[in-house]
Structure formats: C-alpha cells, structure tokens
N, C-alpha and C positions, 0 to 999 in steps of 0.2 A: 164511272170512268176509270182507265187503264192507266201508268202512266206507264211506257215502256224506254229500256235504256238500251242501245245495242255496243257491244265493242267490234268494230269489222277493222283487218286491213285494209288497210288504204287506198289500194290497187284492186279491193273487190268494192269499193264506193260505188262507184256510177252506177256500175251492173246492180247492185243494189236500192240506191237511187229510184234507177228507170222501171225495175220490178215494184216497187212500195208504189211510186206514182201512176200504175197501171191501173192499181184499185181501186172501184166506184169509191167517191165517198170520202178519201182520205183529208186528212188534213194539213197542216204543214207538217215538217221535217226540220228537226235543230242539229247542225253537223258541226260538231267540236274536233279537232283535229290536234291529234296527242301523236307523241312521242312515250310510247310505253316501255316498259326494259322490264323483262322476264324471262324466265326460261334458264335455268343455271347452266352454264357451262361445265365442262368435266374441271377447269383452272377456277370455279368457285365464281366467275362474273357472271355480268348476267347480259343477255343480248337485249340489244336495241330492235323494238319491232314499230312502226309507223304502224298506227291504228287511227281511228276513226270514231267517236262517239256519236251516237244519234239519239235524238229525245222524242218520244211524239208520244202524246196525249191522243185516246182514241174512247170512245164508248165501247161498252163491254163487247156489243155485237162484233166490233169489228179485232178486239184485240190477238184473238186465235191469229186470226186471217192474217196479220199483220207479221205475227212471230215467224209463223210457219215460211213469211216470203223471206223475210229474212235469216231466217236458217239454211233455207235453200238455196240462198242467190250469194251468201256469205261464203258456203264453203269452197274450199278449194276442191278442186277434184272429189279422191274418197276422204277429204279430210287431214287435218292436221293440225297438231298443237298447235295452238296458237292464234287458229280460225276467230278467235272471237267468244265473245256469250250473249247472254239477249237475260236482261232481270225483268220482272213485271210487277208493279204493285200498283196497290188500289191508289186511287186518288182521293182523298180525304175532300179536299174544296178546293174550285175552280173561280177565279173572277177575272171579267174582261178591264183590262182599262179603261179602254177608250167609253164604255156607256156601261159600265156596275153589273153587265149580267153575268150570273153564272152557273156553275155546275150541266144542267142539261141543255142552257141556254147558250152554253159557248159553241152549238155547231158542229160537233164530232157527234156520231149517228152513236 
C-alpha cells in the first residue's frame, strides 16, 4: 500500500476532488485545510498561500493513477510556484478499527 500526501491550492480543491472521485476503485480522501506561508518576497517575508492537504491510502495498483490525477487537475494553467507537490511512501502496516483487519484487508485495490 501507498500512502499518498497532496499540497494543492485551495481554489483547485474541488476540481481536484471530483477528478480523484471519478476513479474505479478509490477510497476515501482526508482534506486538511492549511494556511501555508512561502515563497519570499523581494522585502524578505513571506506570502500567505491557502492550500489544501490530502491524505489517501491506495494499494500499489492504483497509486500512479492517483498522483498523475492529481498533478493534472492541480496545476494551474502551464503552472506555477506554488501549485502544490504530491509525496508518496510506502505504507509499513494498515489496521481497521472498527473489526482488527488489516494491510490488504482494508479495501483499497
């Protein structure tokens, strides 16, 4: 299993969203909603950018499929600082609460 983290602006959520949700298969979506500050100014501060985290646990098949939508559905136009990034690491061990299954038992393909 995948665990994947997105940072997207805030204002490319939805569009986002509704592309990840189109995919056979998917699972849920965790959407964290941050106030990030980056990007230095020429005066040395730093701006304020409204971003968006996302967390979703996928099995290997489908992890590509998942980044790719979200790189595309992320960017702005032809892009631009700030657009976001997308990390992916393995998943060491999975357990459901509600009934102890885990790893390939939790349901993500």
């Amino acid at each position: 299993m995948k665990e994947i983290k997105a940072y997207v602006r805030e204002h490319m959520l939805d569009k986002v969203i509704d592309a990840l949700a189109a995919i056979p298969g998917m699972p849920g979506i965790a959407v964290v909603h941050l106030r990030e500050y980056g990007h230095a100014t020429e005066e040395g501060g730093l701006v304020r950018i409204d971003m968006a985290k996302l967390e979703i646990d996928v099995g290997d098949a489908l992890a590509d499929r998942v980044v790719e939508t979200i790189v595309s559905h992320a960017r702005t136009g032809s892009g631009h600082p700030g657009d976001g990034r997308v990390f992916v690491s393995d998943l060491g061990r999975a357990v459901r609460i509600a009934d102890g299954g885990h790893d390939s038992d939790m349901g993500a393909p």
